[in-house]
C-alpha atoms as a printed R data frame, in Angstrom:
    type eleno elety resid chain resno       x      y       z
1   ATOM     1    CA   UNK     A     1   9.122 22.482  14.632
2   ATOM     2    CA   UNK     A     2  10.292 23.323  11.158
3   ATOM     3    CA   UNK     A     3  12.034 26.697  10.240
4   ATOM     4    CA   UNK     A     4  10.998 28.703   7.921
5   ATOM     5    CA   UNK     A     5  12.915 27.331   4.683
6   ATOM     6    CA   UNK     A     6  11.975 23.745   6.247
7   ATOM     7    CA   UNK     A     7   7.941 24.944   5.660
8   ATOM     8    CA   UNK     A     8   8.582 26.487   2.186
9   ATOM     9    CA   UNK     A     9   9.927 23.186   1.246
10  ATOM    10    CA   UNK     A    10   7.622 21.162   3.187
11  ATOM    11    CA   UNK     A    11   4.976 23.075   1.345
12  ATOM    12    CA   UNK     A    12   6.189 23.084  -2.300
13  ATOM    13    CA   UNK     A    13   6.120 19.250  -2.042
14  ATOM    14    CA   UNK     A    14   2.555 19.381  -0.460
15  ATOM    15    CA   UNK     A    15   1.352 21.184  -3.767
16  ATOM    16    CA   UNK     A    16   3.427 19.091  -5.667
17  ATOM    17    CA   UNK     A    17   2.325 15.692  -4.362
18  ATOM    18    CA   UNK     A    18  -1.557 17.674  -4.729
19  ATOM    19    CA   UNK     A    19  -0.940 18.397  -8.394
20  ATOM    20    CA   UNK     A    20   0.400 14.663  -8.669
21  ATOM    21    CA   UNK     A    21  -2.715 13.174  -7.209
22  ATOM    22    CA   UNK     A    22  -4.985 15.650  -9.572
23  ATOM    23    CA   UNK     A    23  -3.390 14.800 -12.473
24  ATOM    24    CA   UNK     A    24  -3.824 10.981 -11.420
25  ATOM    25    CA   UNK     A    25  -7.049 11.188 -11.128
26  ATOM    26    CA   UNK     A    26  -7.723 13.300 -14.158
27  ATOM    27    CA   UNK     A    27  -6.417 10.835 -16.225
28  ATOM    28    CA   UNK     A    28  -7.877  7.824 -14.182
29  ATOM    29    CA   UNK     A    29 -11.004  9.629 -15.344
30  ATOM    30    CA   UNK     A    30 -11.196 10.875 -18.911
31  ATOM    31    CA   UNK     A    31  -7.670  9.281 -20.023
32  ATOM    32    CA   UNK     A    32  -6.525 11.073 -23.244
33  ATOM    33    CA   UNK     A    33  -9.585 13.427 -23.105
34  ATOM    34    CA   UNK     A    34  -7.142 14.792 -20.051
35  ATOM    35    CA   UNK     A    35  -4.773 16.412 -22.744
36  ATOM    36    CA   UNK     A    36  -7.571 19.414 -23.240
37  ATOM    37    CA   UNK     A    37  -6.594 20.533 -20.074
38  ATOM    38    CA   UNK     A    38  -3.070 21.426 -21.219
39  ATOM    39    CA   UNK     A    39  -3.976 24.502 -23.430
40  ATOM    40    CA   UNK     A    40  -5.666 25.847 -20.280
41  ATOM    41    CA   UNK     A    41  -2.379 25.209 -18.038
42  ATOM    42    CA   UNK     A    42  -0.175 26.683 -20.583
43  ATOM    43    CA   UNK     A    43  -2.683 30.141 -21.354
44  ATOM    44    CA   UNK     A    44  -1.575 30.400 -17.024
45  ATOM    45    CA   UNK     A    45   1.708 30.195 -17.277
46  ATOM    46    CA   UNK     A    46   2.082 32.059 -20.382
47  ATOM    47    CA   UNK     A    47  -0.063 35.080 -18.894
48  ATOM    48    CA   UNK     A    48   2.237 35.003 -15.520
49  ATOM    49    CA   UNK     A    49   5.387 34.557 -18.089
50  ATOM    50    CA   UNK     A    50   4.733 37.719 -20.308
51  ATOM    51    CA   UNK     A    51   3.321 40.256 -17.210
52  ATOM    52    CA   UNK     A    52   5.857 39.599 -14.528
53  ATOM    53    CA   UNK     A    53   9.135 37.926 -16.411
54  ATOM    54    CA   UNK     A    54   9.154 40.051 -19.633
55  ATOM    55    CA   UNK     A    55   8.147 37.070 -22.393
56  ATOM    56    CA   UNK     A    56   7.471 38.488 -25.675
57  ATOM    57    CA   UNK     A    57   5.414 36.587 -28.380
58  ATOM    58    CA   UNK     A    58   4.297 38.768 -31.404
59  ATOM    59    CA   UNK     A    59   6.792 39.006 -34.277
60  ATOM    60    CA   UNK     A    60   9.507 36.379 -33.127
61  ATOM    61    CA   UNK     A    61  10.208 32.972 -34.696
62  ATOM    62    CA   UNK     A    62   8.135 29.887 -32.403
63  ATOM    63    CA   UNK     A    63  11.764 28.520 -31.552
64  ATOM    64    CA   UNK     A    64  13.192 31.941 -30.876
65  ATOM    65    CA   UNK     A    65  10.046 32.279 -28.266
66  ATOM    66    CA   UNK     A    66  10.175 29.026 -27.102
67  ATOM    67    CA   UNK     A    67  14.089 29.331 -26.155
68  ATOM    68    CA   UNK     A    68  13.368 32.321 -24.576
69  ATOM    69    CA   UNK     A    69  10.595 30.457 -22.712
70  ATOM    70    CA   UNK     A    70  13.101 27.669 -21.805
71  ATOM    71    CA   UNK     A    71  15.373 30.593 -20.095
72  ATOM    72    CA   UNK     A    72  12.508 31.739 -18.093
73  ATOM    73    CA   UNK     A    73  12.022 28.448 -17.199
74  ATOM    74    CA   UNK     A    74  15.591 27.752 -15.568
75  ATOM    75    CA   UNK     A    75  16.788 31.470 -14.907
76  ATOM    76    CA   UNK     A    76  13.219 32.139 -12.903
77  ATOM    77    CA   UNK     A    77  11.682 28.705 -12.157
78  ATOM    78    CA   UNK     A    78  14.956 26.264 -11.505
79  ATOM    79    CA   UNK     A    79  13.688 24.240 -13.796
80  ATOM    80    CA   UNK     A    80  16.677 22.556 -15.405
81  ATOM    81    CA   UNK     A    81  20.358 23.403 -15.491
82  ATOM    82    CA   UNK     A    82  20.161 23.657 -19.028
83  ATOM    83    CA   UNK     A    83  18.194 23.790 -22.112
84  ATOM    84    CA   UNK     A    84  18.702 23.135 -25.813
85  ATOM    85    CA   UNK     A    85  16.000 23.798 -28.897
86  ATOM    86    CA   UNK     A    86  16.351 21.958 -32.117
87  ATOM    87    CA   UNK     A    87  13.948 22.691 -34.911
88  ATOM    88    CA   UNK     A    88  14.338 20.328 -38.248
89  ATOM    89    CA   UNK     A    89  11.773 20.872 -40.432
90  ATOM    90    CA   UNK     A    90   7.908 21.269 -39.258
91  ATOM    91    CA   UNK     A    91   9.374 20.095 -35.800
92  ATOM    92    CA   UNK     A    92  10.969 22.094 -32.496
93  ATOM    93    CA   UNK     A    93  12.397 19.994 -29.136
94  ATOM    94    CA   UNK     A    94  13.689 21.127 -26.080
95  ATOM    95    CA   UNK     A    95  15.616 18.971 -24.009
96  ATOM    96    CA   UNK     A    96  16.021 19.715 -20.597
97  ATOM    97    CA   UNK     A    97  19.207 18.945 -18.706
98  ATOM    98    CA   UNK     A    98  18.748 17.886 -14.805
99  ATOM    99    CA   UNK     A    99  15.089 19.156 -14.932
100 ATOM   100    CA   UNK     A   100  12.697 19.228 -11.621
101 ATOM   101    CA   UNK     A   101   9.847 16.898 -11.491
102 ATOM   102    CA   UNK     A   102  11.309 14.312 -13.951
103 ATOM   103    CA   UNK     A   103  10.724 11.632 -10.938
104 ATOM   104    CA   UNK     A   104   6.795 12.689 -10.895
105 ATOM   105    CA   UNK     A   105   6.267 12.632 -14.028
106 ATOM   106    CA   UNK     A   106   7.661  9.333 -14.388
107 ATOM   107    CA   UNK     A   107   5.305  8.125 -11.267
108 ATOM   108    CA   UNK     A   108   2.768  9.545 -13.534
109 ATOM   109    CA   UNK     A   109   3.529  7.306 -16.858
110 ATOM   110    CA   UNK     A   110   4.121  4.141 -14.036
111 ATOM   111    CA   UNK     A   111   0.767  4.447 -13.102
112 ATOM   112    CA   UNK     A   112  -0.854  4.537 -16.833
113 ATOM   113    CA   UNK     A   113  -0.712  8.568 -17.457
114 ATOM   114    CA   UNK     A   114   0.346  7.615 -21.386
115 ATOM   115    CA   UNK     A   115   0.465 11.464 -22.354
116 ATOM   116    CA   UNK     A   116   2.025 13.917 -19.456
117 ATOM   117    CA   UNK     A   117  -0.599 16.687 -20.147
118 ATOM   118    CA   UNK     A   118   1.026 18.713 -17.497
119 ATOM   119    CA   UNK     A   119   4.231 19.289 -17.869
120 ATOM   120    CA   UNK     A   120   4.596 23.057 -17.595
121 ATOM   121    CA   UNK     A   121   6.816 23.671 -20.073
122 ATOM   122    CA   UNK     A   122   4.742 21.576 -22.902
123 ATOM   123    CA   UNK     A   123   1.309 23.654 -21.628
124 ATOM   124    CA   UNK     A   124   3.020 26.944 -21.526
125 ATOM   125    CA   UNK     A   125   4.696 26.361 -25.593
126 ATOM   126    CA   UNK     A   126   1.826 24.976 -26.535
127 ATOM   127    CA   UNK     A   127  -0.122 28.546 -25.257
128 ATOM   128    CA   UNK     A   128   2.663 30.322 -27.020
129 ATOM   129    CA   UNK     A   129   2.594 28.405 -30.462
130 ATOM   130    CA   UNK     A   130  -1.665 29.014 -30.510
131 ATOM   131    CA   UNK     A   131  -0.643 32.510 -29.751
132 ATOM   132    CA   UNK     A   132   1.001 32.517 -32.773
133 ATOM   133    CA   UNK     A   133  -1.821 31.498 -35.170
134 ATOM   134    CA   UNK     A   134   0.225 27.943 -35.147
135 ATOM   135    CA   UNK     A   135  -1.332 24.111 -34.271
136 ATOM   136    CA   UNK     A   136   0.701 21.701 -32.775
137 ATOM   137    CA   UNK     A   137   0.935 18.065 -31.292
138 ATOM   138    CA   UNK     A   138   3.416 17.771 -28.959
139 ATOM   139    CA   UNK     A   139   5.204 14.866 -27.168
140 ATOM   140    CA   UNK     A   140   6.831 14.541 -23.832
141 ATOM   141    CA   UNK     A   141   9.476 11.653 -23.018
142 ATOM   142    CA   UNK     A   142  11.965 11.464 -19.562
143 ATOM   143    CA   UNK     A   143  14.786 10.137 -18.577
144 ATOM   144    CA   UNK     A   144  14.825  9.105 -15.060
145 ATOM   145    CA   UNK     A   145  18.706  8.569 -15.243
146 ATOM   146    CA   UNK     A   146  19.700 11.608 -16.433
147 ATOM   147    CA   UNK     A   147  16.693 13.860 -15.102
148 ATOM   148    CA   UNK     A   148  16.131 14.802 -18.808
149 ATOM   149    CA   UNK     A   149  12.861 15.591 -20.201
150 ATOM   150    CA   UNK     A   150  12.207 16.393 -23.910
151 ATOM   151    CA   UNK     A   151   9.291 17.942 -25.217
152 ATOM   152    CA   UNK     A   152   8.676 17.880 -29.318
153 ATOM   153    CA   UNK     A   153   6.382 19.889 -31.001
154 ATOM   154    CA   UNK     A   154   5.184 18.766 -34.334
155 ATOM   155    CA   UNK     A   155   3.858 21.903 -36.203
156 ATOM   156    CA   UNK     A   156   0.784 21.485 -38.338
């Protein structure tokens, strides 16, 4: 019989390999259409961001917010050991060093998911940049060798 810290585990890859199948499916189903769903994920994590881990939006630069968001996400979450934001010109990336779930999302892109609408961080910047009165495509790549995920956001 598992321990305790044995069941956490055992359960955070339960929902993980749920959200995996989902988001399969999703895009088995409606392919690109599936990317509407990631303003939706990201107004979530945004909400949970600002009420219980102190994220601030109104009167900040988007890549001053969206650093702060990548803190969040690796103080709070684990996410990544590390985090760097670039903006050049109407564009902002964050790379993410040693990041969780680079592994799943590349099982997702293996299996034909060509845009990875759910990649937290990606939902939740996209949620802040619409908070901010700004519209944005965005663009997720991995690296399975280094664990590194990037996510660019192209301001409009």
């Amino acid at each position: 019989m598992a321990n305790e810290q044995q069941k956490y585990l055992n359960r955070t890859r339960l929902w993980g390999l749920t959200t995996l199948g989902m988001a399969l499916g999703i895009w088995e189903m409606v392919e690109e259409s599936a990317t509407s769903l990631s303003p939706m994920i990201g107004k979530q994590v945004l909400e949970m961001a600002e009420k219980q881990l102190g994220l601030e939006v109104a009167g900040e630069k988007p890549e001053d917010v969206l650093t702060e968001l990548a803190r969040i996400f690796i103080d709070e979450f684990g996410y990544a050991v590390d985090s760097k934001v670039e903006r050049a010109d109407k564009t902002i990336s964050i790379s993410f060093k040693n990041a969780v779930g680079t592994s799943e999302f590349n099982l997702l892109k293996q299996a034909g998911a060509e845009k990875l609408f759910c990649h937290p961080y990606m939902c939740a910047g996209l949620a802040v940049l619409s908070r901010m009165g700004i519209k944005a495509r965005w663009d997720v790549t991995i690296d399975v060798a280094t664990g590194s995920q990037t996510v660019t956001y192209e301001l409009l």
